[in-house]
C-alpha positions as CSV (number, residue, x, y, z in Angstrom):
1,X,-26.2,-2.1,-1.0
2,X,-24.5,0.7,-2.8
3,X,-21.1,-0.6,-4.6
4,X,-18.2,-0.2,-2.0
5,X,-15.4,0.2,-4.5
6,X,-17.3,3.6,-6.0
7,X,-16.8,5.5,-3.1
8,X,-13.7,7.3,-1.1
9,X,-13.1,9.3,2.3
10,X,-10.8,12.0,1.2
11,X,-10.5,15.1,4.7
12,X,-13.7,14.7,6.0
13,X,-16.0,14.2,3.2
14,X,-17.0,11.1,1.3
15,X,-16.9,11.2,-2.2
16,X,-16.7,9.3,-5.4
17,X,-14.1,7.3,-5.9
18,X,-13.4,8.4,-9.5
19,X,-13.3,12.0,-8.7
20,X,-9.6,13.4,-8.7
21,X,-7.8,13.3,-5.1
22,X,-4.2,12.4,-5.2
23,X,-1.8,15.8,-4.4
24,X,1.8,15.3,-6.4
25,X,3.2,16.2,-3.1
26,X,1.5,14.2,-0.7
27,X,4.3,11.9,1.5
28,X,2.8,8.2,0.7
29,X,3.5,8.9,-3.5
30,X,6.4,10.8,-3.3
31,X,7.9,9.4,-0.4
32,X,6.5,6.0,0.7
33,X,6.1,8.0,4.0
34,X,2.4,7.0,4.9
35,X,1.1,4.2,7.3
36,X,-2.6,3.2,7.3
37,X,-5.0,0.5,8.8
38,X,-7.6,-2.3,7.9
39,X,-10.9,-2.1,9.6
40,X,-13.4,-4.7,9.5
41,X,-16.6,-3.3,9.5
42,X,-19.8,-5.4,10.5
43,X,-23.0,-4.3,11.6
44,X,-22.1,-0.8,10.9
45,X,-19.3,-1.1,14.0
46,X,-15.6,-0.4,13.2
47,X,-14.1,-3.9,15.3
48,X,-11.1,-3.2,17.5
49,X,-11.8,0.8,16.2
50,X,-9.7,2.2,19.8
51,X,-6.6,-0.6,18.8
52,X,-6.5,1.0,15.5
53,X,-6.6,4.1,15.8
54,X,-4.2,4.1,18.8
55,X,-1.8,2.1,15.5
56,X,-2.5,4.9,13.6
57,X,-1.5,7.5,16.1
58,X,1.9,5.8,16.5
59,X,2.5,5.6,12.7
60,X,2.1,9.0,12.4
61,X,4.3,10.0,15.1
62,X,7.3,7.8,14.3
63,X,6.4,9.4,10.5
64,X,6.6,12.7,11.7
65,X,3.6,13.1,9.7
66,X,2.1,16.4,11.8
67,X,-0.5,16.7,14.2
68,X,-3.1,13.8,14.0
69,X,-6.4,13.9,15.4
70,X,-7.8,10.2,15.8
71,X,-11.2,11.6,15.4
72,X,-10.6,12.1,11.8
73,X,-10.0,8.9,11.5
74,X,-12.8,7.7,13.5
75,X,-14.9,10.0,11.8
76,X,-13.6,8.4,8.1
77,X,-14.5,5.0,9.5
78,X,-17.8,5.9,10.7
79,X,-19.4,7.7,7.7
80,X,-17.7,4.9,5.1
81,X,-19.1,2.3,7.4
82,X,-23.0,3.8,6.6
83,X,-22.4,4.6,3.5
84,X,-20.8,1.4,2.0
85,X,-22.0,-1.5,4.3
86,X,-25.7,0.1,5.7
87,X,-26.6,-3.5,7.0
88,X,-23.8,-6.0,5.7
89,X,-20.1,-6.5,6.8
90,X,-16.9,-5.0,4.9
91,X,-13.7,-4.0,4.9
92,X,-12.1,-0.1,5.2
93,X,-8.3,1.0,4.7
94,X,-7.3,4.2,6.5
95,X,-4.1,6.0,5.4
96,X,-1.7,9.0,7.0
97,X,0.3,11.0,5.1
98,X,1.0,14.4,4.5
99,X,1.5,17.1,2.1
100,X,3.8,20.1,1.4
101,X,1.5,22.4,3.6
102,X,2.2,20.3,6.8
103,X,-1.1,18.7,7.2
104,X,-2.1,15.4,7.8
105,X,-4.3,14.1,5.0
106,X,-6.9,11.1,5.9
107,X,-8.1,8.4,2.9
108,X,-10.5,5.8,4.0
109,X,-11.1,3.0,1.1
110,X,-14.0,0.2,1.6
111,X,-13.8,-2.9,-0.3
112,X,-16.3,-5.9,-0.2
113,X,-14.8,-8.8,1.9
114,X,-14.3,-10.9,-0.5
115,X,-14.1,-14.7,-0.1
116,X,-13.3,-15.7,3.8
117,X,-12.2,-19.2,4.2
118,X,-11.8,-20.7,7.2
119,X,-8.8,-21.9,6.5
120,X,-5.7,-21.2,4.6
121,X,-2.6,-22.6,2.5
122,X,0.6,-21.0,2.7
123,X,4.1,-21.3,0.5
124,X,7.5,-20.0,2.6
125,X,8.0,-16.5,0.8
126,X,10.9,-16.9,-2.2
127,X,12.0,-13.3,-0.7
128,X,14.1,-12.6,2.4
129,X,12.5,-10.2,5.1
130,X,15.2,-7.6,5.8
131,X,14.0,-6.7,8.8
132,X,11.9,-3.4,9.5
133,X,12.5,-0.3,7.8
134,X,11.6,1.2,11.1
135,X,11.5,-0.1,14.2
136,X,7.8,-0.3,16.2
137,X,5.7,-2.5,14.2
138,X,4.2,0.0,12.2
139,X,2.3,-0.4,9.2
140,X,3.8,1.4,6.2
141,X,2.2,2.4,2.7
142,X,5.8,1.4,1.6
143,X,4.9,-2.2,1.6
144,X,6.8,-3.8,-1.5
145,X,8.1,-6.8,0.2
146,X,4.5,-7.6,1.6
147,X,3.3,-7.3,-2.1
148,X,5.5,-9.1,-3.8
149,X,5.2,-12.0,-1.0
150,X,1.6,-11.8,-1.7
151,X,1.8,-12.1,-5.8
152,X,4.2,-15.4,-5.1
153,X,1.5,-17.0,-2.9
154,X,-1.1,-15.9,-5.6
155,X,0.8,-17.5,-8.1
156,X,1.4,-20.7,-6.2
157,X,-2.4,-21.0,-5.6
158,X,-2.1,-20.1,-1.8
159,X,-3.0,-17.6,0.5
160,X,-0.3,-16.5,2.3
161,X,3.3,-16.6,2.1
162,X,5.7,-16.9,5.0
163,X,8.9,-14.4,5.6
164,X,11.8,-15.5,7.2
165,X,15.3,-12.9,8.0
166,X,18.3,-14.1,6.2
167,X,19.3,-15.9,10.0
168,X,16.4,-18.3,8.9
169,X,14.3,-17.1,11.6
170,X,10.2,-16.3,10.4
171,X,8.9,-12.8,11.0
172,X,5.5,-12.7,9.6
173,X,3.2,-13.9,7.0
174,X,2.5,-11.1,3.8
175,X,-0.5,-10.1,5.5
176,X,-0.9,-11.8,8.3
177,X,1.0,-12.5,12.2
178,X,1.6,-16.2,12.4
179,X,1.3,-17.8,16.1
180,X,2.6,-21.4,16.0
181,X,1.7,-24.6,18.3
182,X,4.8,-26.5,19.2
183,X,5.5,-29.7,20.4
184,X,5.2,-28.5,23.6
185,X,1.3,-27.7,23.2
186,X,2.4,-24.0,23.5
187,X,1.4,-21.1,21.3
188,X,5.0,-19.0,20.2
189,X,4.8,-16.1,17.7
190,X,7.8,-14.3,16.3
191,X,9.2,-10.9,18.1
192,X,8.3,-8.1,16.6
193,X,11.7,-6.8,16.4
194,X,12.4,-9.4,14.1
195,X,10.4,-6.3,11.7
196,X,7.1,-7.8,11.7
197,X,4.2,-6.1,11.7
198,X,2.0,-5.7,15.0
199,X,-1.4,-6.3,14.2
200,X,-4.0,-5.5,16.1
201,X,-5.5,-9.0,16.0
202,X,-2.1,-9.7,17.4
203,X,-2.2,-7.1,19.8
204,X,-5.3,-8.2,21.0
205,X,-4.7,-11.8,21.3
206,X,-1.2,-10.8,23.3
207,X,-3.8,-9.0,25.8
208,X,-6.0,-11.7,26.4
209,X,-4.2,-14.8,25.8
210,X,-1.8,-14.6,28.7
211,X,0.0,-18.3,27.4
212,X,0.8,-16.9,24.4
213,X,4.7,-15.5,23.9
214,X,7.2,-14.1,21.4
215,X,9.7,-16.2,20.7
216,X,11.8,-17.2,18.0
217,X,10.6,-19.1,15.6
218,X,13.0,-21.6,12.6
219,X,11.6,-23.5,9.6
220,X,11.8,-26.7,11.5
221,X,9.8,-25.2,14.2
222,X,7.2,-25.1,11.6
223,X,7.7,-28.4,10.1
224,X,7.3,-30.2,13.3
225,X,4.0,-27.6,14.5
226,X,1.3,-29.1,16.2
227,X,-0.8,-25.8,14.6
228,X,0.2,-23.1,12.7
229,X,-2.2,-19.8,13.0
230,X,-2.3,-17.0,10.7
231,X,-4.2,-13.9,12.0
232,X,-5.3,-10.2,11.6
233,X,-8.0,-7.8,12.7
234,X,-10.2,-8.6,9.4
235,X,-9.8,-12.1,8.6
236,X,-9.6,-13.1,12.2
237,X,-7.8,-16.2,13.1
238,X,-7.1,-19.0,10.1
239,X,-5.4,-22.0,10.9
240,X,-3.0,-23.3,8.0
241,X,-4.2,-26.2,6.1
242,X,-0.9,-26.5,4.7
243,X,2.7,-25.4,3.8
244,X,4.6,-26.0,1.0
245,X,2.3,-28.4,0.1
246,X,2.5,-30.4,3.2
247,X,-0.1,-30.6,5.5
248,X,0.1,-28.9,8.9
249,X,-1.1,-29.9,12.7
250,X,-4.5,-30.5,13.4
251,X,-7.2,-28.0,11.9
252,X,-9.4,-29.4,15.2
253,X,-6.4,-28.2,17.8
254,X,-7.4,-26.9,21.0
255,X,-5.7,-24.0,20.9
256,X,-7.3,-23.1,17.4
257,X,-10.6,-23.0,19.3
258,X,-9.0,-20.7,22.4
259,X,-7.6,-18.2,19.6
260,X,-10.4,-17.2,17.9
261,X,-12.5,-17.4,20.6
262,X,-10.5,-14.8,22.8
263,X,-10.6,-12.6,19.5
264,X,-14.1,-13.1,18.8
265,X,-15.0,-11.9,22.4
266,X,-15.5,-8.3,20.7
267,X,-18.6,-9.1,18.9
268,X,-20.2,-10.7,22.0
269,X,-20.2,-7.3,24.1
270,X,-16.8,-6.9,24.9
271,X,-16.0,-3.4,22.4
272,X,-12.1,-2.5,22.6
């Protein structure tokens, strides 16, 4: 299998990665104005390929990045799909923006996927989540705050790190949606006004898991979890192992099971 990280998808063409491509005036460098996706690619099929590019229709209108045409995209994630992952599984990053001309520029990255455990750790983020830079759930190439969440849990030796608002209230993992299992034996995740971003593994699960709500969620909510699930459209569902170093629920919960089931139901037939 050719090496994923050699090769690019720059409007319409795929080339090599090394080759020049970055304008001085396109929106995501000079601006931060860019939103973009993560695809997980196996069997040469794009998973959830109608939820994201619906996500990336949105980001480019709230944006105001131009007139998009999905098929572009669709069209980025089909030929880096042959090309980088012919008969294995992988992962490929759309991005919107625009440039000084007024058009809408599509980059589609593949990476290998990389380790995939089936479960995670997780530290609370030392960083407070502001709440969203705009409101809708979209998911912006200005992601600073996701990053530097993501070096602390790096440092900390975990995999995710947890974001709560200055009220104390969580609003999403670094790179993940976070659905918890109360007391109650019910499944809660944070609202997405609280500035979250909507996954589409989230979205999905909100479709067919009709139990499952938003809701505020506190630290001691967490603390006193039956489950705590992190999810998105490439990793899936991972139940936490642990936060702050202190283990978490039940990694054999019932509702662990349901989750990734009604997510997995994709790759048994049912495409969205």
């Amino acid at each position: 299998m050719r090496d994923p990280s050699a090769l690019c998808w720059i409007d319409g063409h795929v080339r090599a990665r090394a080759e020049p491509a970055l304008r001085v005036d396109d929106s995501a460098f000079a601006e931060g104005r860019g939103c973009y996706t993560s695809v997980r690619i196996a069997g040469g099929t794009a998973r959830f390929e109608s939820h994201h590019l619906r996500r990336l229709q949105r980001g480019a209108r709230a944006l105001h990045l131009g007139r998009f045409d999905p098929a572009a995209a669709q069209r980025a994630l089909q030929d880096l799909a042959r090309a980088a992952f012919p008969a294995g599984e992988g992962i490929v990053r759309v991005q919107l923006s625009r440039d000084a001309d007024g058009g809408v520029r599509v980059v589609g990255v593949p990476r290998a996927l990389g380790e995939n455990a089936t479960s995670w750790s997780a530290i609370t983020a030392p960083i407070v989540h502001e709440g969203p830079i705009l409101v809708g759930g979209h998911k912006l190439t200005n992601r600073l705050l996701h990053a530097l969440a993501s070096d602390a849990a790096r440092e900390a030796g975990a995999d995710e790190a947890l974001l709560f608002d200055r009220r104390g209230r969580l609003v999403e993992g670094s790179r993940s949606n976070v659905i918890v299992v109360g007391s109650d034996d019910r499944p809660r995740t944070p609202p997405l006004e609280r500035g979250a971003v909507g996954g589409v593994a989230l979205e999905v699960l909100m479709e067919r898991v009709p139990e499952l709500l938003e809701r505020d969620l506190s630290a001691r909510d967490l603390r006193s979890a039956r489950a705590i699930v992190c999810t998105n459209a490439v990793r899936g569902v991972r139940p936490l192992a642990s936060l702050d170093g202190r283990p978490v629920g039940g990694a054999d919960h019932p509702w662990i099971r349901r989750l990734s089931d009604a997510l997995a139901a994709e790759t048994r037939g049912h495409r969205t």
